[in-house]
C-alpha positions in Angstrom: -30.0 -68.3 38.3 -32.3 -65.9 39.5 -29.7 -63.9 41.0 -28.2 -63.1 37.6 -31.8 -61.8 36.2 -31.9 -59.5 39.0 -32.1 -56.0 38.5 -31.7 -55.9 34.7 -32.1 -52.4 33.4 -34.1 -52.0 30.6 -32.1 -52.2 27.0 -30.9 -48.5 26.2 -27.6 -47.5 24.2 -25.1 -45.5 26.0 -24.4 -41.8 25.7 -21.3 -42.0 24.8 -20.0 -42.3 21.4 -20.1 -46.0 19.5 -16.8 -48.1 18.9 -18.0 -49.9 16.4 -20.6 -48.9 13.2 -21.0 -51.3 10.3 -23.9 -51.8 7.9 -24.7 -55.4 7.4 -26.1 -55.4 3.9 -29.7 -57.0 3.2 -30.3 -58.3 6.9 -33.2 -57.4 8.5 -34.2 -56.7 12.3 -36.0 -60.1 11.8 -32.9 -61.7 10.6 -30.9 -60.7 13.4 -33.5 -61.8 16.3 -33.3 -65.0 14.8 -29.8 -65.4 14.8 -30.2 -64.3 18.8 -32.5 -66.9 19.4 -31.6 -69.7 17.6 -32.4 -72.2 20.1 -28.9 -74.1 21.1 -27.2 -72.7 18.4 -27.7 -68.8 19.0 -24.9 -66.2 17.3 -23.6 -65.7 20.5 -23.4 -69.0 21.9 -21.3 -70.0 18.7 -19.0 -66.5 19.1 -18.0 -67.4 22.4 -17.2 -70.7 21.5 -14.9 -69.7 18.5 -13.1 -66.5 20.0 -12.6 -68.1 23.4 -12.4 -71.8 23.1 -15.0 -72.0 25.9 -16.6 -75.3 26.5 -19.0 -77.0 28.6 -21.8 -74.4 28.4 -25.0 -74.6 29.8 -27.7 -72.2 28.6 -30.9 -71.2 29.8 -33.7 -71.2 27.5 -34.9 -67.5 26.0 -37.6 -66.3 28.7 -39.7 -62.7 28.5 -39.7 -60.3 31.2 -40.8 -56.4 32.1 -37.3 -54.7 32.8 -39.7 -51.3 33.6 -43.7 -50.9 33.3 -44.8 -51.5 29.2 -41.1 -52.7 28.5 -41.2 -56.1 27.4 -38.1 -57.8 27.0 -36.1 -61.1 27.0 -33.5 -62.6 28.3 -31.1 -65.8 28.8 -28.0 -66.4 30.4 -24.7 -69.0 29.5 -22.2 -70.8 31.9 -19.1 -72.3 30.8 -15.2 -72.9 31.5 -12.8 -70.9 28.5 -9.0 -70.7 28.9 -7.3 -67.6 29.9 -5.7 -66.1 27.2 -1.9 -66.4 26.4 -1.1 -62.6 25.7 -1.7 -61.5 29.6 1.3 -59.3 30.1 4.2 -60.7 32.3 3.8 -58.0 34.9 0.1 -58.9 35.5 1.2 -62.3 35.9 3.5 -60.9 39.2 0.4 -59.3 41.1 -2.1 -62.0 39.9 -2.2 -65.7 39.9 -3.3 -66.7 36.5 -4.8 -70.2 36.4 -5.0 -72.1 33.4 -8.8 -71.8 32.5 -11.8 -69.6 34.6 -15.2 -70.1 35.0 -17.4 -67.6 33.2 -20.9 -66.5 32.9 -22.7 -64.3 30.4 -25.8 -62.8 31.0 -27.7 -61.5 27.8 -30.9 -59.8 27.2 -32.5 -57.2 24.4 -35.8 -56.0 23.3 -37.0 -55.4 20.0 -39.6 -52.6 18.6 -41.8 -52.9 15.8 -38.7 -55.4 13.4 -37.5 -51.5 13.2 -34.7 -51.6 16.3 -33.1 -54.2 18.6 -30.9 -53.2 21.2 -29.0 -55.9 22.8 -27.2 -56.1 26.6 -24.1 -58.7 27.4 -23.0 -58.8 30.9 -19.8 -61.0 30.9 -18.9 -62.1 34.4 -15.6 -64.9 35.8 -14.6 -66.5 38.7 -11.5 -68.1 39.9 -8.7 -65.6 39.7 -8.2 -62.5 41.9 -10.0 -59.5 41.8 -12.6 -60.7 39.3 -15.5 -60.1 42.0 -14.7 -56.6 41.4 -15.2 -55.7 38.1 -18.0 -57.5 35.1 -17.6 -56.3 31.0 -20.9 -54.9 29.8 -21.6 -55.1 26.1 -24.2 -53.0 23.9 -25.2 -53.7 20.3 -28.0 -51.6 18.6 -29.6 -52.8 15.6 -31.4 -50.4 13.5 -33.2 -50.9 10.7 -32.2 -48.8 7.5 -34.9 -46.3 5.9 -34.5 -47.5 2.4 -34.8 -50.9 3.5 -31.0 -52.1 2.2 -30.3 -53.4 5.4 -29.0 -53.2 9.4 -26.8 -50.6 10.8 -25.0 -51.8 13.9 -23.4 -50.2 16.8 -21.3 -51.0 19.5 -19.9 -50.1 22.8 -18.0 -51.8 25.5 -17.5 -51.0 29.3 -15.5 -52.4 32.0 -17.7 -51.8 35.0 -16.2 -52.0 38.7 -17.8 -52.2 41.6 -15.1 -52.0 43.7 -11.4 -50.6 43.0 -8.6 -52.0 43.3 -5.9 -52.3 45.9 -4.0 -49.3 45.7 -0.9 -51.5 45.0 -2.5 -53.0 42.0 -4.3 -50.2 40.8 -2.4 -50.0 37.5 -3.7 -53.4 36.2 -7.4 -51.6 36.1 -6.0 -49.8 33.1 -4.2 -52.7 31.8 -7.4 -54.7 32.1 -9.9 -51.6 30.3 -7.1 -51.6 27.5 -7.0 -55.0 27.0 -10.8 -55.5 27.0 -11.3 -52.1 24.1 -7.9 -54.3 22.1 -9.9 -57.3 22.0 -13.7 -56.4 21.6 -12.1 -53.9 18.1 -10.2 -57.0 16.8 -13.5 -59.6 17.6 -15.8 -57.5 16.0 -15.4 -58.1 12.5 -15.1 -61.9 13.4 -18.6 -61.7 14.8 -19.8 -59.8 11.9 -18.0 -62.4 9.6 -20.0 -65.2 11.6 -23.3 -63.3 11.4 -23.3 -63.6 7.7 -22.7 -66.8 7.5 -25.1 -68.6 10.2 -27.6 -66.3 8.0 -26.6 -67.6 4.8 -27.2 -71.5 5.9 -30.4 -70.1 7.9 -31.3 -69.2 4.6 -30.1 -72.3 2.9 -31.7 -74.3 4.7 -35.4 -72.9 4.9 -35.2 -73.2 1.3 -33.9 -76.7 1.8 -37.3 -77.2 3.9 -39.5 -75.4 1.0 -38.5 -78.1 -1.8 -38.5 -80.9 0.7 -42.1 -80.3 1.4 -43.3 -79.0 -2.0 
């Protein structure tokens, strides 16, 4: 497991412009680390579930570490098997064997500054089809907290990251893939909002559930 940690850059936001900015109205930083760190039942953990049908997952448990000196961050990672998904295009399908699921692993870590910003790293690894030692899908979400107080403005970017190219011969599936991943993280995005609202509603629920109980 180690191996994954290894090398973790300190949380930033990219350069580059966002693909995704939405206001989630009335959260708070706060709000949103606990939805992160919801022990066995993180935001995440549950996204992945729904939008990917993935199943047997193993998590590690939420640890803190020093990406860079008087950077204090944390960090966790997931494992687990998800099909692959129907719409692959038939002319992938001729270069690449496609098996029915793949193994896949999802490294995640963030740090958070004074409940005012969280910025928060995915980096979404697989195994067990061709060519996918050569390539991992990075994923940024800043959280920052509105002036006024009215709540959370998020952004996000996504990045397919290779390390190596591919074969000249197959070199047109690395825009197929980069199109594909942009298609899919735009029409996820407002399911993981939808699911954000609603973990935090029962959060909410259910701490006031605790406050009667023990009044």
């Amino acid at each position: 497991m180690e191996e994954l940690f290894a090398g973790l850059p300190a949380p930033a936001v990219p350069a580059r412009n966002p693909s995704l900015t939405q206001v989630l109205e009335d959260f708070t930083i706060a709000d949103i680390r606990r939805l992160v760190e919801n022990s066995g039942n993180g935001i995440f953990e549950n996204f992945y579930k729904q939008s990917t049908n993935a199943h047997s997952m193993r998590c590690t448990e939420w640890g803190s570490f020093t990406p860079e000196p008087d950077v204090e961050a944390r960090r966790m990672s997931m494992r687990y098997i998800m099909p692959v998904p129907k719409d692959v295009p038939d002319i992938a399908k001729k270069f690449v064997k496609i098996p029915a699921e793949i193994k896949g692993t999802t490294v995640c870590w963030f740090r958070c500054d004074d409940n005012q910003e969280m910025v928060f790293h995915q980096r979404c690894l697989s195994e067990g089809i061709m060519f996918s030692d050569r390539f991992h899908v990075e994923f940024t979400y800043e959280f920052t907290a509105l002036p006024d107080g009215s709540g959370v403005r998020l952004r996000q970017w996504v990045e397919t990251s290779w390390n190596k190219p591919l074969p000249w011969s197959q070199g047109f599936l690395t825009r197929m893939l980069e199109n594909k991943v942009s298609k899919d993280s735009g029409s996820n995005a407002p399911k993981l909002l939808k699911m954000m609202k609603e973990m935090r509603a029962r959060m909410m629920e259910e701490a006031v559930d605790e406050g009667v109980a023990s009044a």
